[in-house]
N, C-alpha and C positions, 0 to 999 in steps of 0.2 A: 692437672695431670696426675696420676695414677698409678703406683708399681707395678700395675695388672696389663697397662697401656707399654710400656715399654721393659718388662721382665723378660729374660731369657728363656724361652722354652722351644721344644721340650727341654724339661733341665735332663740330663744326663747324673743317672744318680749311682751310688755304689752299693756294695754288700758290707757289713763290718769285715765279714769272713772272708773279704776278697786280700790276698797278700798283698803284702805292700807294692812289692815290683809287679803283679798288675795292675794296680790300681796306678801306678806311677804311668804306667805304660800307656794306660788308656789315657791319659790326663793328655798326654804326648800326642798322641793318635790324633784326639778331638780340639785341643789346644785350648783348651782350657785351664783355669788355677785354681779351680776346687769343686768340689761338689757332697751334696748332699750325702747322708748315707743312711738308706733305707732297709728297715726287717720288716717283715710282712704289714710291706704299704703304712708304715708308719716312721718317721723321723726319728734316728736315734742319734745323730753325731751329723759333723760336718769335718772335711777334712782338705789342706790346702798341698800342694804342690809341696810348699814348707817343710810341714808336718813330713811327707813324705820322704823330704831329700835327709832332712836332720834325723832320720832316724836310721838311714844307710849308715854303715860301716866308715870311721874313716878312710882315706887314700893312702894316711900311714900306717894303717890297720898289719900287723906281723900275721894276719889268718891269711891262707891262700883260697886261692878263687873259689874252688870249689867250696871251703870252709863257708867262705861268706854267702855264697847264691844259698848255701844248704841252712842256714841260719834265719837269713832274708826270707827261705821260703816258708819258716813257719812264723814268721812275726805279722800278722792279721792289721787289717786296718783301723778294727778295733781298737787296737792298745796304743795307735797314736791319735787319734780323732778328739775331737773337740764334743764332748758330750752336752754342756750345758749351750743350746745352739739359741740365739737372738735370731726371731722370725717375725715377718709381715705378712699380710693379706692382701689381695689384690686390690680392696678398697682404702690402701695406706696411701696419701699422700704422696708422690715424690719425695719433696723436700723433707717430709718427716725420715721417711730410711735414709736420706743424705746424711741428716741428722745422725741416727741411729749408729752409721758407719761411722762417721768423723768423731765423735764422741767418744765410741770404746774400739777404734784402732782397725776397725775389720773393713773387710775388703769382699762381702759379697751378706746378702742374707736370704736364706730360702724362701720362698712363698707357699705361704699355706691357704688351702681350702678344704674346712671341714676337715682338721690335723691330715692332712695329702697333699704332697710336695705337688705343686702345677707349675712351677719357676725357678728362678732365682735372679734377686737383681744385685748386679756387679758394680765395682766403678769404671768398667768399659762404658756399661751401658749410663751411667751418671753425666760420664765427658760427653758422651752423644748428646744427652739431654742439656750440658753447657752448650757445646758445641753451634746447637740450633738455638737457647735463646740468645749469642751473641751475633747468632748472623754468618759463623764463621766462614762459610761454603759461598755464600752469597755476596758480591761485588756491587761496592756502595763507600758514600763515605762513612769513614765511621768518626763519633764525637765524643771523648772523657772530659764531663764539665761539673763543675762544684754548684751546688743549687743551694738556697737557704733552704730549712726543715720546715715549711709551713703551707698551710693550704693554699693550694692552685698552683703550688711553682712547675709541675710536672706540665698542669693546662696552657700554660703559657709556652712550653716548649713544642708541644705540640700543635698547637694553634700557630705559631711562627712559622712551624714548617708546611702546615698545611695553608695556609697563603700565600707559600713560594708553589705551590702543588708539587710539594714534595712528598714519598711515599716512604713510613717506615717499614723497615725489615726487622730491627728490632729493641728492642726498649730492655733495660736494667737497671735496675737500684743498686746503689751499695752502700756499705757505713761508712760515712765522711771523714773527715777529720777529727770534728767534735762533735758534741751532740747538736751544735747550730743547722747542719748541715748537712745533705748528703751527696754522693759522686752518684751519676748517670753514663750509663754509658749505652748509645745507642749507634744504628745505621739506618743511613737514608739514599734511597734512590730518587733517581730523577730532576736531582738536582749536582753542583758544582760542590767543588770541595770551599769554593770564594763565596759562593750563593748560601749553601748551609750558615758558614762563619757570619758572614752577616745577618741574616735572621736570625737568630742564639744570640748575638751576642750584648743584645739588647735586656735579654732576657737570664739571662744565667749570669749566677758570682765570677766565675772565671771558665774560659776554656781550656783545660788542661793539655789535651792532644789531639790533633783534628788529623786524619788522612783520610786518603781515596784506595 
């Protein structure tokens, strides 16, 4: 899978030059928490909701109303934006911008083709992608079991369930315990939550949690 396959677009992009309170405003509007910000069809900044709110006035601020709206309105989006901006291509990976985000803290990265914004993928759109490979929407049993680290132990899970003719919805790896080992966690239709547990259990270290 592909940032290009499930990236946000059209991305909704800004001006630097755009005030803060509309930029905020529009954030509002489209309900979104950040966007690009584009000068003539090129990337120069990124900027988040965040950005936005932390750069408002505080609430115990001594200026009155008018004081502040007349202040706000000349502070540009420019001067809080995120200039040095971390970007992907359509042909990045998923798992690599997963990467990219969890790594240095952020929370969305543009997508570029041919330096032009065509996206941006968020971790709305990340949990979507958890979402579907754990099956979450889809009703089945589901199984967390400890495997040993070595060749075939996955085949053998599979192969168990496909001799009860049972159907997966969906298959995950994760880091074990130690390095002996790793956690699965998958869903299966078409079978019992008693019928699963029996096929597995011949075949995997332990079962950790089995429902339907």
């Amino acid at each position: 899978m592909l940032v290009g396959e499930r990236m946000s677009k059209p991305v909704i992009t800004i001006s630097p030059n755009m005030p803060i309170t509309e930029a905020l405003n529009l954030m509002k509007k489209e309900r979104i928490r950040r966007a690009p910000i584009v000068k003539d069809g090129k990337l120069v900044g990124i900027v988040s909701d965040k950005d936005l709110l932390n750069a408002s006035p505080s609430p115990v601020t001594t200026l009155s109303i008018w004081e502040m709206n007349y202040l706000l309105s000349k502070v540009t989006v420019s001067e809080v934006m995120t200039s040095n901006v971390m970007t992907v291509s359509e042909d990045t990976p998923i798992e690599q911008a997963a990467r990219i985000m969890a790594d240095n803290k952020i929370g969305g990265l543009p997508v570029l083709r041919d330096a032009h914004v065509v996206g941006i993928i968020t971790e709305t759109d990340l949990f979507k992608v958890f979402l579907e490979l754990l099956g979450a929407r889809e009703a089945g049993v589901r199984v967390t079991a400890l495997v040993e680290d070595k060749l075939g132990e996955l085949a053998l899970i599979t192969e168990a369930i496909a001799a009860k003719k049972g159907n997966f919805i969906s298959f995950g790896q994760f880091t074990g315990e130690n390095s002996t080992n790793k956690i699965v966690t998958f869903k299966v239709k078409g079978l019992t939550m008693e019928e699963v547990k029996a096929a597995i259990t011949p075949v995997v270290k332990e079962i950790q949690d089995i429902r339907s």
